[in-house]
VEXDREN-2710 file (C-alpha; in Angstrom, 1 decimal):
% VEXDREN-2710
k/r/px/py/pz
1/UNK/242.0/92.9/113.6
2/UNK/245.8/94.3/114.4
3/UNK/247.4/91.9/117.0
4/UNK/249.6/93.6/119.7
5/UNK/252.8/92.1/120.7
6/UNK/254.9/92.7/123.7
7/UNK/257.4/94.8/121.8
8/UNK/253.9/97.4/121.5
9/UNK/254.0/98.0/125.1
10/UNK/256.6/100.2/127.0
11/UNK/259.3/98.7/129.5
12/UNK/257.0/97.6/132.8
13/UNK/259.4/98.8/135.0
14/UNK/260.4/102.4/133.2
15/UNK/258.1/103.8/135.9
16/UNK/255.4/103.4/138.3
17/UNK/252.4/103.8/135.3
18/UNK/253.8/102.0/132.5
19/UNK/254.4/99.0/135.3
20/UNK/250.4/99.9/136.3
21/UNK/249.3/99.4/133.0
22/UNK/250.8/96.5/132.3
23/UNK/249.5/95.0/135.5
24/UNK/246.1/95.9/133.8
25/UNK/246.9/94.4/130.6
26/UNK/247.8/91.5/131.8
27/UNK/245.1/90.4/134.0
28/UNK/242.5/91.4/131.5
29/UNK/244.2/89.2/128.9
30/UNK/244.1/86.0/131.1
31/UNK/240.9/87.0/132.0
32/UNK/240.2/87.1/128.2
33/UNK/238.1/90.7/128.6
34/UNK/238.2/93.1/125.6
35/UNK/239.4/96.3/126.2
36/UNK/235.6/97.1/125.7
37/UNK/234.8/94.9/128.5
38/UNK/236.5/96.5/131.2
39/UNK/236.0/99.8/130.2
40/UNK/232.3/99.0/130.1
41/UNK/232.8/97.7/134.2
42/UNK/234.9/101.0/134.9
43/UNK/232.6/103.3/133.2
44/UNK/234.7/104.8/130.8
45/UNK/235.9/104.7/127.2
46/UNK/237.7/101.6/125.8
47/UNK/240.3/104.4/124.2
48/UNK/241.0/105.4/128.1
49/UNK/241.9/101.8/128.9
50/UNK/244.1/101.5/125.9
51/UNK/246.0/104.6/127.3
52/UNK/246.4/103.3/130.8
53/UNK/247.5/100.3/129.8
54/UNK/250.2/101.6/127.6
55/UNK/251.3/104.5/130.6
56/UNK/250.2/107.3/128.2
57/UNK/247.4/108.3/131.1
58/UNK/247.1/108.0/134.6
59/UNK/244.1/106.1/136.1
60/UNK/241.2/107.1/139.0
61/UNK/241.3/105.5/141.8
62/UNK/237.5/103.9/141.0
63/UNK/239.8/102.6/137.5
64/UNK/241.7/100.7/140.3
65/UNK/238.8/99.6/142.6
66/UNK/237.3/98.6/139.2
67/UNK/240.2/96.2/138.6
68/UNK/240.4/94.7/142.0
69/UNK/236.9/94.0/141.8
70/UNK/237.4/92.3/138.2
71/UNK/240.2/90.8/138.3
72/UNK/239.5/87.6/141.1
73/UNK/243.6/87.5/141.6
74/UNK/243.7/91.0/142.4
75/UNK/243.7/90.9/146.1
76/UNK/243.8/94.6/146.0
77/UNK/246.7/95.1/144.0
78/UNK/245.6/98.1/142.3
79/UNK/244.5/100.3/144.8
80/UNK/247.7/99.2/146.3
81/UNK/249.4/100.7/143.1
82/UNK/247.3/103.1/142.4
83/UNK/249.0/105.8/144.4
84/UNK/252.5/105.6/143.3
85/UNK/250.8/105.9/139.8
86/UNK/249.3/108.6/140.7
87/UNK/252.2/111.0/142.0
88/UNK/254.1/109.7/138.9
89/UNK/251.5/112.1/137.0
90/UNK/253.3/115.4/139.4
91/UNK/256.2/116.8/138.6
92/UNK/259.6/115.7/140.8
93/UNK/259.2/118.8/142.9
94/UNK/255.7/118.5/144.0
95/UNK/256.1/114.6/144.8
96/UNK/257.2/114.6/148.1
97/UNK/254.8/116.8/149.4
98/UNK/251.8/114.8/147.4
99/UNK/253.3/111.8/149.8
100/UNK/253.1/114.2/153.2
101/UNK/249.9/115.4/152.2
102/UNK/248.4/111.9/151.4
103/UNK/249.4/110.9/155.1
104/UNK/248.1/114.3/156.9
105/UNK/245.0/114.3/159.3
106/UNK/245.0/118.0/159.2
107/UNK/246.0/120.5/156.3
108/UNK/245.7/124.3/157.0
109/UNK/246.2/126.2/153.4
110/UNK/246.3/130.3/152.6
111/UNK/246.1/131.3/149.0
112/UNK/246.1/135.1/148.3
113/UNK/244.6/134.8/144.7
114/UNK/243.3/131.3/143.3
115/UNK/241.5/128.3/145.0
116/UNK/244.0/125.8/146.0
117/UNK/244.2/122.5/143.9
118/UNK/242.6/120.4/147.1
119/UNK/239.2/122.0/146.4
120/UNK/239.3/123.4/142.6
121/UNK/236.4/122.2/140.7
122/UNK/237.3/120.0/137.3
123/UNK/236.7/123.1/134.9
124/UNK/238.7/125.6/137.8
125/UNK/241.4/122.9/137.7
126/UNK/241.4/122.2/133.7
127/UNK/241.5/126.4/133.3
128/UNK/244.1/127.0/135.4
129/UNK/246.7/124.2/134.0
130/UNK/245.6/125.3/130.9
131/UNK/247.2/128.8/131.1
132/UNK/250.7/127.1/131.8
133/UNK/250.4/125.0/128.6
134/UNK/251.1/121.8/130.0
135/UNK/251.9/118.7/127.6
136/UNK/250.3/116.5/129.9
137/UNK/247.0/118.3/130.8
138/UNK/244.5/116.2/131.4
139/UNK/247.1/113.6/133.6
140/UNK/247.3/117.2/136.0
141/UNK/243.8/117.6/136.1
142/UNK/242.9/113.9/137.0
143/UNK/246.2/113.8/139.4
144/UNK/244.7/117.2/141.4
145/UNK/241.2/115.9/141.4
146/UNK/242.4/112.7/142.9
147/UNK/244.1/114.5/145.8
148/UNK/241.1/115.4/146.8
149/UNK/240.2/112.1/148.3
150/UNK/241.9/112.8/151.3
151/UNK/238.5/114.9/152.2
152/UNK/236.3/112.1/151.3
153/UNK/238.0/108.7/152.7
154/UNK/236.5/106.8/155.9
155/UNK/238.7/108.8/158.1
156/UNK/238.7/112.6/156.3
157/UNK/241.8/114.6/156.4
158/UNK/240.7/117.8/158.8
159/UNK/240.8/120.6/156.4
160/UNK/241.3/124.8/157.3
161/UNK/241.5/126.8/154.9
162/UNK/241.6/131.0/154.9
163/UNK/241.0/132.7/151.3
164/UNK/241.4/136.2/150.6
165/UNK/238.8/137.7/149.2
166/UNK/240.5/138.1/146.0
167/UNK/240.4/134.7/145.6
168/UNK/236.5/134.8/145.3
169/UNK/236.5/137.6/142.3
170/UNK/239.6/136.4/140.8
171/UNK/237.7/135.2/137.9
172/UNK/238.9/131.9/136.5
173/UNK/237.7/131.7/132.9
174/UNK/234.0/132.8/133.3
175/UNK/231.4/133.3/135.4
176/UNK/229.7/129.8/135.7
177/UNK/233.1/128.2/136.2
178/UNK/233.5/130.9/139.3
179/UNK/229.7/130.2/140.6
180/UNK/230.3/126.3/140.4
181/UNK/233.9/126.6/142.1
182/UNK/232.5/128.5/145.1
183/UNK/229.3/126.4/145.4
184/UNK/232.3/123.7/145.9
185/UNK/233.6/125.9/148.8
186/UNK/230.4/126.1/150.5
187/UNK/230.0/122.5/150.2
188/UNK/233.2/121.6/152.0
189/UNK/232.6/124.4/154.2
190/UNK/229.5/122.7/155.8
191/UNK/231.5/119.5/156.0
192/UNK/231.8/119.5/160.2
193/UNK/235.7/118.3/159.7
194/UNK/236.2/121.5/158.1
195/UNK/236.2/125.6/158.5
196/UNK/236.8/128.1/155.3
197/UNK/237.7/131.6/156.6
198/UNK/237.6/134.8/154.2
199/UNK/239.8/137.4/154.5
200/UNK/238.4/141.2/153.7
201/UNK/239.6/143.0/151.5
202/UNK/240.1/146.3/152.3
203/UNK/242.9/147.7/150.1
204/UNK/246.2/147.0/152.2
205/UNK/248.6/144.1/151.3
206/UNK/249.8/142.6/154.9
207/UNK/253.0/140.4/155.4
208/UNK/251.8/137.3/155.4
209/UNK/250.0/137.4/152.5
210/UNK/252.7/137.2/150.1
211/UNK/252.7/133.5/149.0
212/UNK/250.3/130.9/149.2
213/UNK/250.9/128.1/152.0
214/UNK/250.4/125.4/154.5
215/UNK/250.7/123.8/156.9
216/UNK/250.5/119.7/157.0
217/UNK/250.0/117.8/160.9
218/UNK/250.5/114.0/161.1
219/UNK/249.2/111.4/163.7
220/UNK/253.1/110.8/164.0
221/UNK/255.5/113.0/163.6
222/UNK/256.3/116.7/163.6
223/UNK/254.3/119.6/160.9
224/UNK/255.6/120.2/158.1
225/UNK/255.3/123.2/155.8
226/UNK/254.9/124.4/152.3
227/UNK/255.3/127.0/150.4
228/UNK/254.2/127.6/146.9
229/UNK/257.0/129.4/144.7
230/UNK/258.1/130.0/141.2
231/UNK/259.5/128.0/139.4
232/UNK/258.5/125.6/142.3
233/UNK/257.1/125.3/145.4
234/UNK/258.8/123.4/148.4
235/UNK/258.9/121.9/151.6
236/UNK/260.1/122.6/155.3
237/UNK/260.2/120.4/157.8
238/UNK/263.1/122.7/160.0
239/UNK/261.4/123.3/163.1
240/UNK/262.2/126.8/163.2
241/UNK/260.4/127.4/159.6
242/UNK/257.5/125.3/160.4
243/UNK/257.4/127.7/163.8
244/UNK/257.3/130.4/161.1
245/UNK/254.5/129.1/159.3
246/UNK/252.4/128.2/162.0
247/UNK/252.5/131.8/162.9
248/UNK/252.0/133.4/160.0
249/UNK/248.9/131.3/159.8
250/UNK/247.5/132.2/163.1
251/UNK/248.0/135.6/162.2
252/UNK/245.8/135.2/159.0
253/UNK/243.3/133.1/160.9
254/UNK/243.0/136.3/163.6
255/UNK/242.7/138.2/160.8
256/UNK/239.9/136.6/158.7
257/UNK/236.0/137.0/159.0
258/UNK/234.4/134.6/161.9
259/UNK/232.9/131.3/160.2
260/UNK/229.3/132.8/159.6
261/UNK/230.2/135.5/158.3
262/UNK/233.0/133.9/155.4
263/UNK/229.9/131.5/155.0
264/UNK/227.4/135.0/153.9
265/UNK/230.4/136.6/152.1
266/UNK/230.8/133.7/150.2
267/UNK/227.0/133.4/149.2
268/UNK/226.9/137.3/148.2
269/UNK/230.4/136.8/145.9
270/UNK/228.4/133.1/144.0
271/UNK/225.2/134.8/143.8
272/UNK/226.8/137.8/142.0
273/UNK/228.0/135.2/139.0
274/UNK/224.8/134.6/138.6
END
């Protein structure tokens, strides 16, 4: 059996995962659980805990519930932590907003083309990172999954998002992934603290469809807005721009199909993956 010593582990305090994991590591340890253990009580492979605990991947929130319920001096230390791990899994740029949207109680979202990552599906999520080649793969697909509890916690994030109907036929790697994806959408459609609204296509490009972007609201403070760019996407928090945005996504509300309606165009575009 190889013994690890401390000089196997990276610096603690190199960043907000490597100090995670070692927070892990060292409560299992004077708990005296095998790797095995734990990952047995977080349902998932001992090879995953190995990897959290060394920084090299960034854990679920249920990893970190897991280990305050394990670990009796936890006191909630991990769900405590588990956030600033998480945005340490986003690039610099995106970090920032991952904080403002973590906070919202209402995020409005347009996206001309693609599902946006606070509803993509695992295997949407996992094929569309995969086309940029990341390094770090599955740590963006866990990271943009686990955004998505701000639509499941006690008190849900309010949620409006308006599609174009590209963004329904756009087909992201095959058909099952797309029928999957917008059962998803009708899902979280039905959720009464949200609305999905369609766009038609019929063949013209207007103005405010250029880019893909939102809006965040907060119990306290002003909106916020953000637009998604190349190389990167970033936020406004100017009151004139935010004016902007808020505009330019009333005018896209006005101009998308009433609820029922986005709710049967929907159903037609999934039922013709099948």
């Amino acid at each position: 059996m190889t013994v690890e010593s401390e000089s196997d582990y990276p610096d603690p305090t190199a960043s907000p995962l490597t100090h995670f994991g070692n927070e892990v590591r060292i409560e299992r340890e004077a708990l005296k659980l095998s790797r095995r253990e734990l990952a047995k009580e977080a349902h998932c492979s001992p090879s995953l805990v190995a990897k959290i605990e060394i920084g090299d991947r960034v854990p679920q929130l249920e990893f970190a519930e897991t280990c305050d319920r394990v670990f009796p001096h936890a006191r909630g230390r991990f769900v405590r932590l588990w956030p600033l791990a998480l945005r340490y899994a986003f690039p610099p740029w995106f970090r920032q907003y991952v904080e403002l949207e973590w906070k919202a109680t209402v995020v409005r979202m347009f996206h001309p083309l693609l599902m946006p990552g606070l509803v993509q599906t695992r295997e949407y999520a996992t094929a569309i990172l995969r086309e940029g080649r990341a390094e770090n793969l599955e740590d963006l697909v866990t990271a943009r999954l686990e955004r998505q509890h701000i639509l499941q916690r006690e008190q849900p994030a309010r949620l409006w998002l308006v599609l174009h109907e590209r963004a329904l036929r756009n087909v992201v790697r095959d058909r099952h992934v797309m029928r999957v994806q917008l059962e998803r959408l009708l899902e979280l459609a039905e959720m009464p603290t949200n609305r999905v609204q369609i766009i038609p296509d019929d063949g013209h490009q207007h103005g405010p469809m250029a880019s893909p972007f939102g809006v965040l609201s907060f119990t306290e403070g002003s909106d916020v807005a953000h637009v998604d760019g190349f190389p990167r996407g970033y936020v406004l928090a100017e009151p004139s721009d935010v004016t902007d945005a808020q505009d330019a996504y009333d005018l896209l509300k006005s101009m998308a199909a009433p609820l029922h309606k986005t709710a049967e165009l929907i159903h037609s575009v999934k039922d013709s993956y099948s």
